[in-house]
C-alpha positions in Angstrom: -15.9 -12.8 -6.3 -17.2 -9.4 -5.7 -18.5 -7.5 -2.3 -20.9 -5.0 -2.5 -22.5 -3.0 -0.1 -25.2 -0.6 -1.3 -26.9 1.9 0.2 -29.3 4.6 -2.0 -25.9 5.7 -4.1 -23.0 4.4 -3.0 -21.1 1.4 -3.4 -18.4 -0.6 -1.3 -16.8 -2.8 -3.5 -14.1 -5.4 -2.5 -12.4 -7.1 -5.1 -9.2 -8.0 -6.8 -8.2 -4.2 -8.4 -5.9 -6.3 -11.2 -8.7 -7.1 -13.1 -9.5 -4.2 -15.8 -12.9 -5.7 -16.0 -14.2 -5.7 -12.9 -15.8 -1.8 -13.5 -16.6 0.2 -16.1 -14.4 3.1 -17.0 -14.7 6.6 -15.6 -17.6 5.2 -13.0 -15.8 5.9 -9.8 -15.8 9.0 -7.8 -13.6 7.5 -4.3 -10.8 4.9 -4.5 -9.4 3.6 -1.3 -6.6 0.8 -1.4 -4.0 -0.7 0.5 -2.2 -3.0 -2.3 -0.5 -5.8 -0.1 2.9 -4.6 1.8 5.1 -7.3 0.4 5.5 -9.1 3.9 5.4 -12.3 3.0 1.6 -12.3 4.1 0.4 -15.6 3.1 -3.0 -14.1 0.1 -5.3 -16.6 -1.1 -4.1 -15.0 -4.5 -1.1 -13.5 -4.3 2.6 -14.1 -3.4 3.0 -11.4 -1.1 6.9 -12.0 -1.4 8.0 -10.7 -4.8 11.1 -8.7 -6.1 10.8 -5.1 -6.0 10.7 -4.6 -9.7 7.2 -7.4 -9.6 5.9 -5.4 -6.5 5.9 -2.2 -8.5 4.4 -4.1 -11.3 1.3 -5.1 -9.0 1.2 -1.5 -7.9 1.7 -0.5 -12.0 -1.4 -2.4 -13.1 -4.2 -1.5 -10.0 -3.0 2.3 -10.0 -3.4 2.3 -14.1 -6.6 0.1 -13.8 -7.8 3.0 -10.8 -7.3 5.7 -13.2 -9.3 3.9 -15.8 -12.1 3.8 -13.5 -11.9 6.7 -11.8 -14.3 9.6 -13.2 -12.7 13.3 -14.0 -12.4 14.7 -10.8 -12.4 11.3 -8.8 -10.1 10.8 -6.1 -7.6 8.1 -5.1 -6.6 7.5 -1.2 -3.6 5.1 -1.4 -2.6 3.5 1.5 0.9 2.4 2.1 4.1 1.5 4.7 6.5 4.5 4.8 9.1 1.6 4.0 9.6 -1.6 2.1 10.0 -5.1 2.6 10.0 -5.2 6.4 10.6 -8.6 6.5 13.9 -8.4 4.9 15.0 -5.5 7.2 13.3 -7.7 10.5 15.1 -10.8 9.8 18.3 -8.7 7.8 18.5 -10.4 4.9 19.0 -9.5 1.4 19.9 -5.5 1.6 19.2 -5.1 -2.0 15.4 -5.6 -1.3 15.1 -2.9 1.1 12.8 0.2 -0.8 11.0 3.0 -0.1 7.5 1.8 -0.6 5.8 5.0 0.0 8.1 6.9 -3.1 7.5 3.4 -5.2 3.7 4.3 -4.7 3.7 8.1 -5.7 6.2 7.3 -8.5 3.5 4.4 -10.1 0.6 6.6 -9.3 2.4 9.7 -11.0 3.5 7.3 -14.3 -0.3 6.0 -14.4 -2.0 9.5 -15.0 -2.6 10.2 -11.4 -1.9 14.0 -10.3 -0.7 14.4 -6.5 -3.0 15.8 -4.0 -1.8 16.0 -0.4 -0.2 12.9 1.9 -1.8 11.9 5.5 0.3 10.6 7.9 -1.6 7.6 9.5 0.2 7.1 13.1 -0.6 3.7 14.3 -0.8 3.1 18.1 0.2 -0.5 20.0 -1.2 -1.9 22.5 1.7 -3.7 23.6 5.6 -2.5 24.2 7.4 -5.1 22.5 11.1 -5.4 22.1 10.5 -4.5 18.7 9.6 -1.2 19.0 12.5 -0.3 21.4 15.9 1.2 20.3 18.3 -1.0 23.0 19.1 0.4 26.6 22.0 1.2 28.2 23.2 -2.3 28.4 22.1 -3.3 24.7 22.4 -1.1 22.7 21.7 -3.4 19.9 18.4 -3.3 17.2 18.0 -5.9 14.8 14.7 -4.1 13.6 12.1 -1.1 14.4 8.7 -1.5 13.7 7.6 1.7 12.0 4.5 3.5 14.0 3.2 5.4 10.9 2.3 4.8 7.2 1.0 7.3 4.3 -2.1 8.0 2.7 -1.5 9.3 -0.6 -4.5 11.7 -2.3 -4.9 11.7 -5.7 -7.1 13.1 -8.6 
């Protein structure tokens, strides 16, 4: 199913970005996306707890199928977290899942014909002080995991 929002000539589309079809090529001056984190987020559509090597497949596909429909000149914002798989770091399991999300992204948007820009550091603010985002204290000195503040905005033409 496909979202739109129009107003005189601009569009807002929300949609599933793995489908080729959904626009025609080189129609697309402004390309914002944030491809799911790979959290374990339960998607109507998507397991959203895959292996590295089928994340950067997702991110493959919708960065190639971006460039498709972006026109000469068009740009591509891409959101993502600075790190990967947050949920194996939170609960420490499987080390070997651990990446760097935000060099996975540049490296897919690089191989699909996507020249680099500039990068915007997004710093996220919370509301709350959890124990999360605290390093230990002076009596516990422990962290089993630290939420990361920030995330990147990669820019693309």
């Amino acid at each position: 199913e496909l979202s739109r929002m129009n107003e005189q000539n601009w569009q807002i589309i929300c949609a599933d970005a793995r489908d080729i079809n959904l626009l025609p090529p080189e129609t697309v001056d402004l390309i914002v996306t944030s491809p799911p984190y790979n959290l374990g987020k339960p998607y109507d559509r998507y397991n959203d707890n895959v292996s590295e090597q089928e994340w950067r497949q997702l991110l493959r596909q919708v960065l190639h199928n971006c460039f498709v429909w972006s026109k000469v000149g068009g740009r591509l914002c891409l959101n993502l977290p600075i790190a990967g798989h947050s949920a194996a770091i939170k609960n420490n399991t499987n080390v070997t899942e651990r990446y760097n999300a935000m060099v996975a992204g540049y490296e897919e948007a690089i191989n699909s014909g996507w020249k680099y820009r500039y990068i915007i550091l997004w710093l996220r603010y919370y509301t709350q002080t959890t124990s999360a985002h605290r390093i230990g204290t002076f009596r516990s000195a422990r962290a089993p995991y630290i939420i990361n503040n920030c995330e990147v905005i990669w820019v693309f033409y």
